[in-house]
C-alpha positions as a printed NumPy array, in Angstrom:
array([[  0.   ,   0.   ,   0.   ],
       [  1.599,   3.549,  -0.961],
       [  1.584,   6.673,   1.57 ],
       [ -0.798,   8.082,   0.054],
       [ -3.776,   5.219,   0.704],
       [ -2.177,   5.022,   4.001],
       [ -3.077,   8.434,   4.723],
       [ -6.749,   8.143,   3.213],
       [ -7.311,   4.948,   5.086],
       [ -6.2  ,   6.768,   8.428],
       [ -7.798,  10.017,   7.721],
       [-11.364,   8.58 ,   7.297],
       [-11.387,   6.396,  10.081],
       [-10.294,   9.221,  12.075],
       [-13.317,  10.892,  10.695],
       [-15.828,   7.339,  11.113],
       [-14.844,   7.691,  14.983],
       [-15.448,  10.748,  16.007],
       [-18.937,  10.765,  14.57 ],
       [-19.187,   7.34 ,  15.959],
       [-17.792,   8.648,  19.857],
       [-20.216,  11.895,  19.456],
       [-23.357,   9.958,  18.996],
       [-22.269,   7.79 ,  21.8  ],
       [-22.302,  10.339,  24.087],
       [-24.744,  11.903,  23.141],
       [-27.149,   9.196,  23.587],
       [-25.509,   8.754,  27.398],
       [-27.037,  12.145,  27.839],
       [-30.248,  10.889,  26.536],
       [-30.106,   8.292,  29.035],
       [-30.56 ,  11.479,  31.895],
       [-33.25 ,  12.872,  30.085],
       [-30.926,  15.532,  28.875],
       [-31.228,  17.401,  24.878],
       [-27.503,  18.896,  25.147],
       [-25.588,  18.316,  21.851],
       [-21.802,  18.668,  20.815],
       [-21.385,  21.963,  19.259],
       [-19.002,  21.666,  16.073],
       [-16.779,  24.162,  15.082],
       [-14.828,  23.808,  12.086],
       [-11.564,  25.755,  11.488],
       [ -8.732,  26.321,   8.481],
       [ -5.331,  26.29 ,   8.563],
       [ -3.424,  29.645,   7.174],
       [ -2.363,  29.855,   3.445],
       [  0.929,  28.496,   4.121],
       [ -0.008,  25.417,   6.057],
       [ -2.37 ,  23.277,   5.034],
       [ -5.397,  21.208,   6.265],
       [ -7.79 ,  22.37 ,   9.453],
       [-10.099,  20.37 ,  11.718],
       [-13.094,  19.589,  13.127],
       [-13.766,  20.238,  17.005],
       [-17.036,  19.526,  18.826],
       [-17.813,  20.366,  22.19 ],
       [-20.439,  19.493,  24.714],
       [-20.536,  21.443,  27.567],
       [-22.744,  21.585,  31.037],
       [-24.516,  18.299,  30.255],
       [-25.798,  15.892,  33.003],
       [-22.855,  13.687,  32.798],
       [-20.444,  15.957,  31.28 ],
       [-18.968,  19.122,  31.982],
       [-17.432,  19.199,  29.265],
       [-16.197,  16.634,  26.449],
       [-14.244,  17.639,  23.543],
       [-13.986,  15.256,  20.633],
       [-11.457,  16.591,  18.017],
       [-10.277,  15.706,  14.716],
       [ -7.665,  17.232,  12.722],
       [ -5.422,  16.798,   9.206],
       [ -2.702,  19.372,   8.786],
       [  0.507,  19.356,   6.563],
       [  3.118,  22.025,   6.147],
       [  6.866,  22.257,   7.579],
       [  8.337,  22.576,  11.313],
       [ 10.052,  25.224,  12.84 ],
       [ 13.678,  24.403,  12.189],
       [ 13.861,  24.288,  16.363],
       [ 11.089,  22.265,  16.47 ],
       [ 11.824,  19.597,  13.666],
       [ 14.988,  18.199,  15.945],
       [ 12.68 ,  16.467,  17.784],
       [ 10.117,  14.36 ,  15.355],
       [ 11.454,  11.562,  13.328],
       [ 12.078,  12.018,   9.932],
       [ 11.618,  15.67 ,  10.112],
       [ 15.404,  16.694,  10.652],
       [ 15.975,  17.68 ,   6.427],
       [ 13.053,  19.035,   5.353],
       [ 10.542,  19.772,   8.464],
       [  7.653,  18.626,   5.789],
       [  5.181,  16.582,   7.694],
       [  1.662,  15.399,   7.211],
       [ -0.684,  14.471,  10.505],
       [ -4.13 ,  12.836,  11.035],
       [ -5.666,  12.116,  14.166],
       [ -8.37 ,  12.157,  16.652],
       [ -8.34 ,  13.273,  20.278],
       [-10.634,  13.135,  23.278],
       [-10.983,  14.222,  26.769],
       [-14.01 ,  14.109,  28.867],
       [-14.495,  16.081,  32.478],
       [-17.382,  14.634,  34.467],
       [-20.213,  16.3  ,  36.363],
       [-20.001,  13.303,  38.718],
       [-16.628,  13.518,  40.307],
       [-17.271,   9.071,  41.292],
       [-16.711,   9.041,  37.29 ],
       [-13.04 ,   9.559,  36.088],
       [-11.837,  11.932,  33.525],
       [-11.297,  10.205,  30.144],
       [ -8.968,  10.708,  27.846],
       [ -8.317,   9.069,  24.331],
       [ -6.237,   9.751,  20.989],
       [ -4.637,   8.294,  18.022],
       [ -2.734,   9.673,  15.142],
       [ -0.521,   8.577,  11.992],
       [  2.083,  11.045,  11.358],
       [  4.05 ,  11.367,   7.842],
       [  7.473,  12.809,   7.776],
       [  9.995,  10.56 ,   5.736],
       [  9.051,   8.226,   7.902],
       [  5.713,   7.235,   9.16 ],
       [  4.235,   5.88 ,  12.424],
       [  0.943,   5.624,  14.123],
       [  0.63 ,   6.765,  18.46 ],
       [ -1.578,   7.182,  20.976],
       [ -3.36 ,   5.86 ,  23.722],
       [ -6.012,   5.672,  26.638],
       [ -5.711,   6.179,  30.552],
       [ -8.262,   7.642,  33.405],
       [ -7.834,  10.127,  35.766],
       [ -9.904,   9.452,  38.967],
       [-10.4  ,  11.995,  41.986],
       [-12.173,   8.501,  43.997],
       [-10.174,   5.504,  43.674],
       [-12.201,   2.287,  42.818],
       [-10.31 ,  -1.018,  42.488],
       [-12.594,  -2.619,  40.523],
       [-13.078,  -0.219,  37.849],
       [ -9.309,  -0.035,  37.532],
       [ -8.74 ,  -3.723,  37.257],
       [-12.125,  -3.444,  34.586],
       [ -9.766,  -0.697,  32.842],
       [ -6.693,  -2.096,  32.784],
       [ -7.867,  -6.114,  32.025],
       [ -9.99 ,  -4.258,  28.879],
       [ -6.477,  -2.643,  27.492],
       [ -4.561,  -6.036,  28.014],
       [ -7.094,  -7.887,  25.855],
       [ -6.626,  -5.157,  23.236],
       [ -3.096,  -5.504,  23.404],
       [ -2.579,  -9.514,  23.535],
       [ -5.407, -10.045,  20.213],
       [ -3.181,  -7.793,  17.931],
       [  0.086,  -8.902,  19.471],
       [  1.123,  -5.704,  21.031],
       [  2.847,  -5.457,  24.312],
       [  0.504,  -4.861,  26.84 ],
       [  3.313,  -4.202,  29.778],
       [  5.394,  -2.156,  27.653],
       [  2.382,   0.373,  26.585],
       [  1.197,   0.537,  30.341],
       [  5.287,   1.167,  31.304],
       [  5.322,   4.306,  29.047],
       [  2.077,   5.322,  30.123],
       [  2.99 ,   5.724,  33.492],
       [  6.364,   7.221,  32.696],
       [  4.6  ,   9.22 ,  30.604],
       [  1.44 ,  10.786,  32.424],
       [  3.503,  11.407,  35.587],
       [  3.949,  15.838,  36.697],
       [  7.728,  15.693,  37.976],
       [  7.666,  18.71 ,  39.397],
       [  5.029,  17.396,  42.184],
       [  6.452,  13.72 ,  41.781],
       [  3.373,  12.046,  41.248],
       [  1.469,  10.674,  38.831],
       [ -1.442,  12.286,  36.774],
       [ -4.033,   9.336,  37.028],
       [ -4.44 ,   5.553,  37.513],
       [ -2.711,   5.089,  33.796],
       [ -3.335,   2.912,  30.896],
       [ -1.643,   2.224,  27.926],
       [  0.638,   4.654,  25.679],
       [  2.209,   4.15 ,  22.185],
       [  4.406,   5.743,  19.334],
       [  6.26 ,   5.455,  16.505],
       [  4.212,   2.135,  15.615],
       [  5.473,   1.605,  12.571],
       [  6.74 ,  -2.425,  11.884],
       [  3.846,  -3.128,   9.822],
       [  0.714,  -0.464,   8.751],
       [ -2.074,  -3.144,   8.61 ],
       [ -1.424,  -4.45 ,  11.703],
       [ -0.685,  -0.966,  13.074],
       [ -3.959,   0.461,  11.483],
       [ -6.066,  -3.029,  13.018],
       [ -4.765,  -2.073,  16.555],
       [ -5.256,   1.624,  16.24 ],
       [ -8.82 ,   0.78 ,  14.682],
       [ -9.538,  -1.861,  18.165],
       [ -7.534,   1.051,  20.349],
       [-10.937,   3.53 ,  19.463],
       [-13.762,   0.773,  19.842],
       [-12.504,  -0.453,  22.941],
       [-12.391,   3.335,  24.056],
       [-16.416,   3.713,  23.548],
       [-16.817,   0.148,  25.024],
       [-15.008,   0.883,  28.303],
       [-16.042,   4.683,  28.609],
       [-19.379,   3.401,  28.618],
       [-19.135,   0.774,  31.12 ],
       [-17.3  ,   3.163,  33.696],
       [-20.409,   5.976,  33.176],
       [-22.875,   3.645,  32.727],
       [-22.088,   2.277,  36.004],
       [-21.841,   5.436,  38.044],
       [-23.835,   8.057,  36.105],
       [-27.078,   7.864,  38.366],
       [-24.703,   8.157,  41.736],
       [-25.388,  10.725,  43.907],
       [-22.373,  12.995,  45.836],
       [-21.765,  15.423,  47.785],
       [-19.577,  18.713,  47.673],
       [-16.44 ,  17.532,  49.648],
       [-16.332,  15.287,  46.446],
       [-16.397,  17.314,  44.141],
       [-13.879,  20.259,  45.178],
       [-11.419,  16.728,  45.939],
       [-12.714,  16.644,  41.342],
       [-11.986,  20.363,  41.135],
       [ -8.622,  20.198,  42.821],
       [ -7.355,  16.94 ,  40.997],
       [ -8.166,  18.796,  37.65 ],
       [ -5.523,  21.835,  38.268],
       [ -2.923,  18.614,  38.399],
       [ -4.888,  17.914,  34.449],
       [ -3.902,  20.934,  33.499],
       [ -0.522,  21.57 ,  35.299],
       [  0.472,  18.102,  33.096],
       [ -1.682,  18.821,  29.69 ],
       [  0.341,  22.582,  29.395],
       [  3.677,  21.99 ,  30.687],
       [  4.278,  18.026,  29.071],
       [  1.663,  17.233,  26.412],
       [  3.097,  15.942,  23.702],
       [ -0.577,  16.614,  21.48 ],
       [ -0.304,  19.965,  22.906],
       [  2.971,  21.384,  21.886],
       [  2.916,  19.305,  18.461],
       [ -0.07 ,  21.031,  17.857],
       [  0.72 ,  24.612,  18.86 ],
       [  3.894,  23.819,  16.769],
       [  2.023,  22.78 ,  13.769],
       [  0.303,  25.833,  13.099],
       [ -3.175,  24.051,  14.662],
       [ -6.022,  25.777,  16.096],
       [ -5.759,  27.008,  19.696],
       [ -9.355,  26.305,  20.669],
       [ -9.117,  22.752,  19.254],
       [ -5.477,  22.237,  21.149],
       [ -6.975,  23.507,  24.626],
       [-10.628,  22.147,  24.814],
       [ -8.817,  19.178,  26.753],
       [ -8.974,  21.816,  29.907],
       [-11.601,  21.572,  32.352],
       [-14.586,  24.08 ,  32.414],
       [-13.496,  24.559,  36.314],
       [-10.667,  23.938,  38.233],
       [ -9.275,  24.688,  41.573],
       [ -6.086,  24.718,  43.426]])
């Protein structure tokens, strides 16, 4: 298969997914006897970098505060500074990206935060990443082991390492500078690039097993009452989202980097926060 039917295959599924996660949630809401709707906003690169996006947000629903569900193909070339750090991108800085991206903030702090994405990048080389891990302000055993059993049996039927993906996630999602970690984890990948069908199967699995296990966890806890103590212990584990999604995300400074949209990069913060 040539790059170019790589990057069509990618690029629609991308597409198929988020329509696919939006109705999901949508229909969650439903299940509350709530009408709220994602909001899409589409948005153009500048003449000299092409592409744009699609972002759709769903705010002050009964389970969510807010969930963004974005979608995005850009090309164009890397700040020379910049470049020194992306495979492939050292001559030229010419790169071509596709991906998908969510985060969801709860009303319910009992539910965890959410967060999902996968990508296929194009420089001279070519790779697929991403990933899935919660971010719980209540611990609950069970719904961990759920979580992380769910991402193992991903992992083992495509013949990925499970331990390996969990290892980085952890190393990954962690805030140094308060030397702990951002959530419970989950599994985190990159530069996936031995062999694009099997790649593109596991990244395909990667964003149906997302919708199955997001709606088990809500499913599960979306009709639990709580009380305020709970939810400023949500509001205050949320600064420690956004301490880690502004000082380390990867998504976030490729995409500020890449010329992207800066409501589309940020609509992974929280509609409230505290410290």
């Amino acid at each position: 298969m040539n790059i170019k039917d790589k990057k069509n295959f990618s690029e629609k599924w991308f597409s198929y997914l988020q329509e696919q996660i939006c109705n999901h949630f949508e229909n969650l809401e439903g299940e509350l006897k709530s009408k709220k709707k994602f909001i899409s906003t589409n948005w153009r690169k500048n003449v000299s970098i092409n592409g744009g996006g699609t972002y759709k947000i769903l705010k002050n629903g009964k389970i969510f505060d807010k969930v963004g569900v974005n979608k995005s193909t850009v090309s164009g070339k890397f700040s020379k500074q910049f470049r020194k750090s992306i495979p492939g991108a050292q001559k030229d800085g010419r790169y071509w990206a596709s991906g998908i991206s969510v985060v969801a903030h709860m009303k319910n702090p009992k539910i965890p935060a959410i967060h999902f994405n996968t990508r296929f990048i194009v420089t001279s080389q070519s790779w697929f990443g991403g990933g899935i891990d919660l971010t719980p302000c209540i611990k609950d055993k069970k719904e961990e082991i759920y979580f992380h059993s769910k991402l193992k049996n991903v992992c083992k039927e495509n013949s990925k390492s499970y331990d390996k993906y969990k290892s980085s996630c952890d190393k990954y999602f962690f805030l140094p500078h308060r030397n702990e970690p951002r959530g419970i984890g989950g599994i985190f990948f990159d530069y996936e690039d031995k062999n694009w069908e099997k790649d593109f199967k596991f990244v395909r699995e990667v964003g149906i097993s997302f919708i199955e296990i997001s709606n088990s966890i809500i499913k599960k806890k979306m009709k639990k009452k709580f009380n305020s103590k709970e939810k400023e212990k949500q509001l205050i584990k949320r600064g420690r989202y956004v301490e880690f999604n502004l000082l380390y995300d990867r998504g976030t400074k490729f995409g500020l980097n890449s010329g992207g949209n800066t409501e589309a990069i940020l609509m992974s913060l929280p509609p409230e926060v505290k410290w």
